[in-house]
C-alpha positions as CSV (number, residue, x, y, z in Angstrom):
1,X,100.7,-34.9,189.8
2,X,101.9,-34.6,186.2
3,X,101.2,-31.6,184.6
4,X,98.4,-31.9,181.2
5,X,101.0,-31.0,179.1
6,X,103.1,-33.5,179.8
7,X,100.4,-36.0,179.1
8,X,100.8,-38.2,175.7
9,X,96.9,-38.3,175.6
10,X,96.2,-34.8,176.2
11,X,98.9,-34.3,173.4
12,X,97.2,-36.4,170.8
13,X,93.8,-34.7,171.7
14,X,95.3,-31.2,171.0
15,X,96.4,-32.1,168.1
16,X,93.1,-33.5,166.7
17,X,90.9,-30.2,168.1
18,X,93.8,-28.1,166.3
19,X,94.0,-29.9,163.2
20,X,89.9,-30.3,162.9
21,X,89.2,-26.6,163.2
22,X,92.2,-26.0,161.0
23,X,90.0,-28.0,158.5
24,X,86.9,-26.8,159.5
25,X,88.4,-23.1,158.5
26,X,89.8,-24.0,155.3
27,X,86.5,-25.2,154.4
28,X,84.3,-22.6,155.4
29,X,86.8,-19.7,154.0
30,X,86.3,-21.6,151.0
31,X,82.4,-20.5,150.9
32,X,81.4,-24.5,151.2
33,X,78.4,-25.1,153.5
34,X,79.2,-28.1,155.1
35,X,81.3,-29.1,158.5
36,X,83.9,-32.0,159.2
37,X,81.6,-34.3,160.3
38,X,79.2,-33.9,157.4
39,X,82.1,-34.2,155.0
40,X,82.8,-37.4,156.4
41,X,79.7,-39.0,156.5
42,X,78.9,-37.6,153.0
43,X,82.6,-39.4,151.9
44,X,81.9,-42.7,153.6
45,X,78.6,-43.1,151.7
46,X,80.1,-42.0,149.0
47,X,82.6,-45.3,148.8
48,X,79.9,-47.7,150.5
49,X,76.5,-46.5,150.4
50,X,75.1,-49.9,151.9
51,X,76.2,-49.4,155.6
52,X,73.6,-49.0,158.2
53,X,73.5,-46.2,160.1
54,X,75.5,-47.4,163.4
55,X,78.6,-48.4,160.7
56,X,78.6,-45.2,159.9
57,X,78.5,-43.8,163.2
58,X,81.4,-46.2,164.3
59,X,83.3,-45.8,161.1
60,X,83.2,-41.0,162.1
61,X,83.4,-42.0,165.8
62,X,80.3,-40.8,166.3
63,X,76.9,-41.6,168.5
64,X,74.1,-42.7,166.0
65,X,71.6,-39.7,167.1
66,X,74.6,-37.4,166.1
67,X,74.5,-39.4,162.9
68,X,70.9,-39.5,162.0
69,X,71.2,-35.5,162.7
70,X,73.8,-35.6,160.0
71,X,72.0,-37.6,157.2
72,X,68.8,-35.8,158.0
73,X,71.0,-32.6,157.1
74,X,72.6,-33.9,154.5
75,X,69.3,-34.6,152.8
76,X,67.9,-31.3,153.6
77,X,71.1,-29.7,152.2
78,X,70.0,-31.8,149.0
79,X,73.3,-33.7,149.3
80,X,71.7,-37.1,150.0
81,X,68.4,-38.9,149.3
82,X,67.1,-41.6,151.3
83,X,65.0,-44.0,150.0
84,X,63.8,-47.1,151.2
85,X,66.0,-50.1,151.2
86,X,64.9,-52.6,148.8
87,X,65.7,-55.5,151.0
88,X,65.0,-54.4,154.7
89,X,62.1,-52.2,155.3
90,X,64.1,-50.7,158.4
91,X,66.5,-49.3,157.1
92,X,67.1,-46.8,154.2
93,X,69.3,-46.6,151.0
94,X,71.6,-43.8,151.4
95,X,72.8,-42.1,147.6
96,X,75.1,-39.4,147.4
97,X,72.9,-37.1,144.8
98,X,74.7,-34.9,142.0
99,X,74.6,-31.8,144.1
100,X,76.5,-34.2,146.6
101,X,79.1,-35.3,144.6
102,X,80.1,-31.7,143.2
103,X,80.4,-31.1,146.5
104,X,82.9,-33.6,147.4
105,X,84.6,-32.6,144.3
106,X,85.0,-29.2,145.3
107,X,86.0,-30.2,148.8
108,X,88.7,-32.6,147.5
109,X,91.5,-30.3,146.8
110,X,90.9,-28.4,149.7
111,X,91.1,-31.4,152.6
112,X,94.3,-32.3,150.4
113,X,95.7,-28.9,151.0
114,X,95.1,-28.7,154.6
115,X,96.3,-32.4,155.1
116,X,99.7,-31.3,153.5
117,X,99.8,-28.3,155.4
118,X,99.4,-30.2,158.6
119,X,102.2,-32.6,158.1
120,X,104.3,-30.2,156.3
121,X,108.2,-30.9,157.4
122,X,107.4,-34.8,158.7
123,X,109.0,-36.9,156.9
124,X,107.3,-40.3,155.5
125,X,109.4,-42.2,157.8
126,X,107.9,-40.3,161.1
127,X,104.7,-40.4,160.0
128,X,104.7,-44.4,159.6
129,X,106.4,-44.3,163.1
130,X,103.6,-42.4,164.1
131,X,100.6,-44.7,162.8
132,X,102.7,-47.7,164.2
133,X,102.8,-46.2,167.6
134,X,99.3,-45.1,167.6
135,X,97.7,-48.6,166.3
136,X,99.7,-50.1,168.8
137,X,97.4,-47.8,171.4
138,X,94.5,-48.5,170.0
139,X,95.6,-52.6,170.1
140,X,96.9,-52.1,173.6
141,X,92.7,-50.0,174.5
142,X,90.9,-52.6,172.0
């Protein structure tokens, strides 16, 4: 039997854990209270605030519980208001609020930072051989 290491999979998974709490620590040394995940789903409403809940959960790769868990800290965080939709009484209008969007701001330079840090010394070339390779995964999977 192959060893893990050896395993493209296990590779690509490594490399995700390492790089999220990479990210996780450049936020949090930076004093902001907020995670990856919450980031994310704060971002995503941010550029479409009329997705329904299980979008969003499919667009961070998440379970919707684990998303509602989110937004209802987000909100309590004072980062996001819910109110109700105007045209479909189950389900709720997600705004990023002021608070919300200084946030983001703040965060912005920092998730550019630990991006280039991350693929510091690959070239623009690799990285497009890269996301070729690993669309071609998720086409092979889909």
């Amino acid at each position: 039997m192959e060893k893990l290491e050896s395993v493209i999979f296990y590779s690509i998974e490594k490399a995700i854990k390492t790089y999220r709490q990479f990210a996780q620590r450049s936020i949090s040394k930076a004093g902001l209270d907020i995670t990856i995940d919450q980031w994310l789903v704060l971002r995503l409403i941010e550029e479409d605030g009329e997705r329904y809940q299980n979008e969003i959960a499919e667009a961070v790769f998440k379970d919707t519980a684990s998303i509602t868990r989110i937004v209802e800290l987000l909100v309590l965080k004072g980062y996001l208001e819910r109110n109700a939709h105007p045209g479909d009484r189950r389900r709720f209008k997600l705004n990023v609020t002021e608070k919300g969007r200084e946030l983001l701001a703040r965060v912005s330079p920092i998730v550019k930072n630990y991006r280039d840090t991350a693929l510091q010394g690959i070239s623009p070339s690799e990285i497009e051989a890269l996301q070729q390779v690993l669309n071609r995964i998720i086409a092979n999977c889909g």
